[in-house]
Steps between C-alpha positions, in 0.01 A plus 500: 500500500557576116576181344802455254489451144851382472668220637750517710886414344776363634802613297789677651308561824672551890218294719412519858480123582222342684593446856292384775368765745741777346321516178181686618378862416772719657773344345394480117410844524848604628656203232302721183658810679841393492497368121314135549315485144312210614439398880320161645310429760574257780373146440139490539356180558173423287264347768587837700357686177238319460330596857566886432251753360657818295399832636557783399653738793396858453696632766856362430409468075602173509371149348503252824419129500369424851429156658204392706756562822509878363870454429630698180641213291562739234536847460584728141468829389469684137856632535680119477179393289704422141778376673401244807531142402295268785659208592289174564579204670299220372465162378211496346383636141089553572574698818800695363321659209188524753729713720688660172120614390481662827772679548609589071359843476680622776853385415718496179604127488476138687793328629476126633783441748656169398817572717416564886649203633353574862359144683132648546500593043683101416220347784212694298638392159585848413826699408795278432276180536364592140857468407442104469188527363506628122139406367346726792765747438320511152178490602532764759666764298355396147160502698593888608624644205178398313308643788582846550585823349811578670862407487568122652841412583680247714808488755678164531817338636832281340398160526854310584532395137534768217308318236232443733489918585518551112207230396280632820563898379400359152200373636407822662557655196274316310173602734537885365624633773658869447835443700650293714673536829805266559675493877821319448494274805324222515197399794791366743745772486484832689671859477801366616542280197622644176271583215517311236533786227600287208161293538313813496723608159481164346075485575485902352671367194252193444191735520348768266311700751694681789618338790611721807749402712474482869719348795782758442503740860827357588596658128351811567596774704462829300278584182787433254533140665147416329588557149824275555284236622233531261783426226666223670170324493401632143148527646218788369454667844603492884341420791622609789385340883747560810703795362167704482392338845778624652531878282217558271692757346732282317248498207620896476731541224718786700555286763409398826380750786519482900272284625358747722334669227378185346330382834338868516369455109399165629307614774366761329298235269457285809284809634349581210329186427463369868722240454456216776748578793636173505629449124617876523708375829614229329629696152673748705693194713631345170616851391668583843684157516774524755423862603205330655803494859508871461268690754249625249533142358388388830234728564360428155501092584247626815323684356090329393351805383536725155500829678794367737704372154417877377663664779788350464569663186319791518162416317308531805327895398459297146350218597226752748514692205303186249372343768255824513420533160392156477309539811303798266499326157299232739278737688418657148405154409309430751281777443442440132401127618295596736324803300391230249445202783319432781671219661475575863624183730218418709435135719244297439345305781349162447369233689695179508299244719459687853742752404512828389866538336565792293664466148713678246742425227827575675829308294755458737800648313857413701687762377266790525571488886796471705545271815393794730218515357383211400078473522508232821771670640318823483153359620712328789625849625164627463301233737789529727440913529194432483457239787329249251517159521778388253354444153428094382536386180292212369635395134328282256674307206321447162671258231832778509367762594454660873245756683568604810215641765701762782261548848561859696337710691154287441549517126613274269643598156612328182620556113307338239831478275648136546834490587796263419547392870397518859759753606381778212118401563608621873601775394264597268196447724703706772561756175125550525480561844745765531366719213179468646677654875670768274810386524583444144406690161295375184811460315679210702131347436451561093886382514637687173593874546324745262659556178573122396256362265405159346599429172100467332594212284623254713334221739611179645338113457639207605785316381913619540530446101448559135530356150670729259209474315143418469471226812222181577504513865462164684341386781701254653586309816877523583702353789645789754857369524532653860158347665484226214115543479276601183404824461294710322714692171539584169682426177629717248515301155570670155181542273693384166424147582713413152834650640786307608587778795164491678554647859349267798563689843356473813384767772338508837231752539649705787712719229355742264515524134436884325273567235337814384190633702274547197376162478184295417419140498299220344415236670328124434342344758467072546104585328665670225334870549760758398539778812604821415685741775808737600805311588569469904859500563495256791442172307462217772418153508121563581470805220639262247409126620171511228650635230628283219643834279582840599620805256580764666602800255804702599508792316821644544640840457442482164180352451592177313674239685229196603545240726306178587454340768400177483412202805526207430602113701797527414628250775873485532766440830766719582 
């Protein structure tokens, strides 16, 4: 995607709010199309970024951020590009600009969510936990908008006292942030309680840059409505949450339309970009509301799949219709691959003690296969066909990671890729077996459809965190508050050892950290000879154990940012 000169402003702006599991694709695409000048995503929780990879997906020309679970964490397209703001929930300033780097070319601006007042955001010490907690209110947002190119802003609730909401919005403003958001309740009060508009007036009229009010559905039900509330609060902008849940088309300035033809322009996107089945269920539900009794209310509450949600209201042919053509963008895709490729799938077989057991990489991917057909369940039908014995699994466990060995019809198969746990090692080994009896094709093995590419500049190392800036990375022993032993981990301290704001944080090495692919590193051994080398990603206690200093030279986009890395014995307890 084309990345934006300009920042993005927040004066005299109607905003799609960020709402969880509504704000996805579909829906800021049909916000823009109504009048939305600015739409946000859902919140997006930063350890969930930080385990996705960007690709780039050729067949729906859209930007996704996928986990290591192959769920789509993230998904954007050129047309919203100057106008989506992502919205991060964090609590921490290294891995929110970590995850801001990630994701800034991609989106116009970055919101932190200081306002969800859910129990699972106050137990992680994010959303309206920050509210309490001023100095790493600072250091998260001051630590962003020196970070990154784009737009940062922040959404916040009322605290119960007015000159507390005025000297925290101060605060806020102070970081550099572009706007902020203000919802007038505060973390204990719900819908049902009335918004406090004259907090969100007096707060606009403390602050220089804009403040957009939020909180006011119960205000709002017609496009006039959100000018009157925008001047009883005095604020810059509006941002609108439940009113647009309910009829997207209250952003258009002629007014409201049916709400059959909004779930049909919904839908429409929902095709379009293969939205997940589930979220687009669950969109259409909050738009429905009570005509969920109705009979086609009813038959849409059983239905599970897309196609049974299109034919409902008539976007079954349309659905067929894309379905096909991404079917041939793919197949065209597949031939240009494999014109320039040779990457035939073929099993290896290798001798493991008195066995013969025959290998190949084979992910198990959940969601790339329905319960029906599932790779034991589908080697179970075959033995019983068949008249085999019933296949045996034999399953190994390494540190965290599993292998599983599957016995049938006098063979024995396995997947050298390492999975997470005994059930997907199962499956995985059984994964082998079946594409080896024909009963599966190469692509449920390579496990990423044709079309979606890797982003070439990023990789992963250890670590679920980041300094905002250059970073001496510690080797320490910390104590695991859950099984209250030592383990192995790292520190993240800042290298201006003369500054009164150095940044101390710890991090277990099952998370990842991102940094850009074209590396190299320097390295000191305990003799003192220098070793030169390429940098691996996977940086693990035994590839770093001898080193006393490591450099490792990320040369970004641009060519110029340098990090170092540095170990040390650093020895500090959680």
């Amino acid at each position: 995607m084309e990345q934006v000169s300009l920042r993005l402003k927040f004066d005299n702006k109607i905003i799609l709010a960020p709402m969880v599991r509504v704000g996805t694709l579909p829906m800021r695409l049909l916000a823009l199309d109504f009048g939305a000048d600015i739409v946000f995503t859902e919140e997006l929780i930063d350890y969930r970024l930080l385990k996705c990879q960007r690709f780039t997906n050729k067949i729906l020309g859209t930007i996704d951020y996928i986990d290591d679970d192959e769920n789509i964490v993230f998904r954007t397209c050129s047309k919203e590009r100057n106008k989506v703001v992502l919205q991060m929930g964090t609590c921490d300033p290294g891995r929110a600009l970590v995850v801001a780097k990630m994701v800034e070319k991609d989106v116009a601006g970055i919101d932190v969510n200081m306002g969800c007042p859910k129990e699972f955001s106050i137990k992680g010490g994010m959303g309206a936990a920050l509210l309490k907690q001023p100095d790493k209110v600072y250091n998260i947002l001051s630590t962003l908008v020196r970070g990154v190119s784009c737009s940062v802003t922040c959404k916040m609730r009322v605290l119960p006292e007015l000159e507390d909401t005025i000297a925290l919005a101060k605060l806020i403003e102070s970081t550099g942030v572009a706007a902020l958001t203000v919802h007038g309740r505060t973390k204990e009060e719900r819908p049902q309680h009335q918004n406090r508009t004259h907090v969100i007036q007096a707060v606009a009229a403390a602050l220089s840059i804009p403040v957009i009010a939020n909180g006011g559905s119960g205000e709002i039900s017609c496009y006039s409505d959100i000018e009157k509330f925008r001047r009883a609060t005095n604020a810059s902008s509006v941002a609108i949450a439940r009113q647009a849940e309910w009829n997207c088309s209250i952003f258009r300035p002629e007014g409201k339309l049916p709400l059959d033809e909004i779930i049909l322009a919904y839908l429409k996107y929902a095709i379009d970009y293969d939205n997940n089945v589930i979220n687009t269920k669950y969109c259409i539900q909050q738009m429905l509301g009570s005509l969920q009794e109705t009979l086609r209310g009813k038959a849409f509450l059983n239905a599970q799949q897309v196609h049974e949600i299109c034919e409902l209201w008539g976007m079954k042919e349309y659905l067929q219709t894309k379905q096909k053509e991404f079917e041939d963008r793919a197949e065209k895709l597949r031939k240009l691959h494999a014109r320039g490729n040779d990457d035939t799938l073929t099993l290896k077989r290798r001798k493991i003690g008195e066995d013969e057991v025959w290998e190949l990489e084979a992910r198990f991917i959940r969601n790339m296969f329905d319960l029906s057909d599932l790779p034991k369940s589908l080697l179970l039908d075959w033995t019983r066909r068949n008249g085999c014995d019933l296949p045996r699994y034999i399953t190994e466990q390494t540190e965290k990671s599993f292998k599983a060995v599957v016995s049938v019809n006098g063979k024995k198969y396995s997947s050298t890729h390492l999975e997470k746990n005994k059930k997907n090692a199962e499956q995985a080994a059984a994964l082998v077996a079946v594409f080896h009896l024909g009963l599966v094709d190469e692509n449920k093995i390579k496990g990423r459809p044709i079309g979606i590419s890797l982003a070439a500049d990023q990789v992963k190392i250890t670590g679920d965190s980041a300094a905002p800036l250059d970073t001496v990375v510690c080797s320490c022993q910390h104590r695991n508050s859950d099984s209250e032993k030592n383990q192995k981990a790292f520190c993240l301290k800042s290298d201006h050892a003369n500054s009164s704001d150095n940044i101390c944080q710890s991090f277990t090495e099952s998370n990842e950290l991102y940094i850009n692919k074209k590396a190299t590193f320097v390295s000191k051994e305990n003799t003192g000879k220098w070793k030169y080398g390429t940098f691996d990603p996977k940086l693990t206690k035994n590839d770093t154990s001898h080193l006393t200093e490591i450099q490792a030279r990320a040369l970004e986009n641009s060519g110029e940012t340098v990090k170092t890395y540095t170990e040390c014995n650093h020895n500090l307890q959680r």
